[in-house]
Residue, then its C-alpha position, 0 to 999 in steps of 0.5 A: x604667912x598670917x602673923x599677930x598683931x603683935x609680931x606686926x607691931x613689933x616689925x614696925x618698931x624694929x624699922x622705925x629704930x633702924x632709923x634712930x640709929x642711923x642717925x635719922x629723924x622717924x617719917x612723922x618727924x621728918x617735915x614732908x611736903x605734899x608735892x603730888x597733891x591729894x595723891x601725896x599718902x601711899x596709894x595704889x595706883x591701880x585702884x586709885x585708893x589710898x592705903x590707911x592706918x598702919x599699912x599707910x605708915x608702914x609704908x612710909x617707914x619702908x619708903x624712907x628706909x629706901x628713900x623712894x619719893x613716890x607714893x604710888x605702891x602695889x601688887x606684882x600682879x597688878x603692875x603686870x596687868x597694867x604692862x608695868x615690869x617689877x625689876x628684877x632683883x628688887x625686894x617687896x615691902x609689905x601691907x598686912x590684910x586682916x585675917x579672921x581665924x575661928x577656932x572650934x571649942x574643946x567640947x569634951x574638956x580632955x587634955x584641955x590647957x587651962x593656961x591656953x589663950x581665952x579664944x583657943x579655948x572657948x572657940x573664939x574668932x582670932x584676929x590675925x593679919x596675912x602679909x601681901x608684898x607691894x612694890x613702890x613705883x621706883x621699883x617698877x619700869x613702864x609708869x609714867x611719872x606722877x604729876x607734881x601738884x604747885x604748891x599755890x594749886x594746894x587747895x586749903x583743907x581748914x574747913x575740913x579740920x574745922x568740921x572734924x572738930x566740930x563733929x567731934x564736938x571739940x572747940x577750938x579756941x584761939x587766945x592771947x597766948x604762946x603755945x598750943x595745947x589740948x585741954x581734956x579736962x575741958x575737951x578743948x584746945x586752945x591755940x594761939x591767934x591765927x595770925x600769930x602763924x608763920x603761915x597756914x600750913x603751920x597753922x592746920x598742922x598744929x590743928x590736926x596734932x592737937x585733933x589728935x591728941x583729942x582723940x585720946x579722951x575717955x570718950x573717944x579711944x580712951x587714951x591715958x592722957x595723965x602723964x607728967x611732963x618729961x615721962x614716958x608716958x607723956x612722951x607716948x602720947x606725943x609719939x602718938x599725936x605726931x604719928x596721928x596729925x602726920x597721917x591725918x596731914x597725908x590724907x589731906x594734902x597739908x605740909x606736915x611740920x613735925x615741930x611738937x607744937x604743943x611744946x615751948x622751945x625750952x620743952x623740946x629738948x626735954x620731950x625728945x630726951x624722955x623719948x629716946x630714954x623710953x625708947x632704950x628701956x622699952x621698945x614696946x612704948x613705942x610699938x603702942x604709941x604707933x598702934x595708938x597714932x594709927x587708931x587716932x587717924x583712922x578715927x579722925x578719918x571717919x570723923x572727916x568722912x561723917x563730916x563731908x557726909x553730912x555736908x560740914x567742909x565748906x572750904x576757906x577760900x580766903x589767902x592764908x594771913x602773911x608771916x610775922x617774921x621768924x618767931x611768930x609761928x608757934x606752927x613753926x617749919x620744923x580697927x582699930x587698924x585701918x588695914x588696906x589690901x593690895x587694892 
């Protein structure tokens, strides 16, 4: 069954409110910790590969709406193959393959639809998306159990997000202040001193959040990054950059927070009001705020490929700075789809 973008969307968001109703945080909001290491994202064990973009948080959303704790996802078929056994009675999530339809133009022009879509009518190739059912590995019998990684083992990832910026050229300055913000009239963010962190993993993921609202500058995904504290717009924009560092911070194996670092305490509270009043009025706020978030990782992906490509990830090995008490950490505890097969 091929469905559209659209409809692949619009299943998103109905999952995504399930959770809100049910009195749940979204997985982008929920503070995660990478206990299996690199292999913390959503992956086929079979192939080895990780899912991207919306199959990876689609698959997030689907395994908090189950509660599995494994990332590990695939294929009846490929479990089989592995000797592995589906259980039976147990109900596939699914990930969307990139499916493309070309449609032969209407030469003689009879009984043509004028208010037919652009590409029915002049032949064009339509993009639609094909549905292939996965299974998490706690629905399967016969793995065995994915190592846990110690935290103290987690190598540090802030060389990689410091070459992500410096490949998309974005400065990252620190200054004497309290919050953390990206400036697009200058195309540079500005945080607090590193050591001003509770520790590091508050520290990279506030990167990777600010990385991503860089994302959206007119010379990037051209994003509308306009919009006034408190509106809905504004809160789009930080749907999107939390859903694109949360996927950013999988990929790399970092503790995301989901604290809205770029928000002062008194904001929060604002922000997730002027979320949750977009979301009652319009759905499709959130559905493009979910597009926008996956096209913001695949993009900061690429850019963390071209730069290990390029040999720009030296790595830090120096210890993280110690904690400043409870009120130092601003990074506080709280295609373009990049569609991936049953791979």
């Amino acid at each position: 069954m091929a469905i559209s973008k659209k409809e692949l969307l619009a299943g998103l968001v109905e999952r995504v409110q399930r959770i809100l109703e049910s009195g749940g945080l979204p997985p982008w909001q929920k503070p995660w910790n990478p206990e299996f290491g690199d292999h913390s994202a959503p992956f086929n064990p079979v192939t080895g590969r990780a899912y991207a973009g919306l199959n990876r948080l689609d698959l997030a959303v689907s395994g908090a709406l189950a509660g599995y704790a494994d990332s590990r996802w695939m294929g009846y078929g490929q479990a089989a193959a592995q000797g592995w056994r589906v259980r039976q009675g147990e109900r596939a999530s699914y990930i969307h393959l990139p499916v493309e339809i070309h449609r032969e133009a209407d030469r003689s022009g009879a009984g043509a639809d004028p208010e037919a879509a652009p590409d029915a009518r002049s032949g064009r190739t339509l993009l639609v998306f094909k549905r292939v059912p996965v299974f998490n590995a706690a629905q399967i019998d016969g793995l065995p159990p994915l190592e846990r990684v110690p935290p103290e083992q987690h190598p540090s990832r802030s060389g990689e997000l410091d070459a992500i910026a410096s490949h998309m050229g974005v400065p990252i300055q620190e200054l004497p202040c309290d919050r953390a913000v990206y400036v697009p009239a200058h195309d540079r963010i500005e945080l607090p001193p590193r050591t001003a962190f509770s520790d590091q993993y508050g520290y990279d993921s506030t990167r990777a959040h600010e990385l991503a609202h860089a994302t959206g500058h007119a010379k990037r995904l051209n994003r509308d990054l306009g919009g006034a504290f408190g509106t809905a717009r504004y809160a789009a924009e930080e749907v999107t950059a939390e859903i694109g560092s949360f996927l950013m911070c999988q990929e790399l194996a970092i503790p995301y927070q989901g604290g809205n670092p770029d928000l002062t305490a008194d904001q929060h509270a604002a922000y997730l009001a002027s979320w949750a009043t977009a979301l009652g009025q319009d759905p499709k706020v959130l559905g493009q705020a979910i597009n926008e978030g996956a096209r913001a990782a695949t993009y900061l992906s690429r850019q963390l490929t071209q730069a290990r490509e390029q040999a720009l990830t030296p790595e830090r090995d120096e210890p993280p700075p110690p904690p400043r008490g409870r009120d130092a950490g601003v990074g506080r505890p709280d295609s373009d789809i990049a569609l991936g097969p049953e791979r």
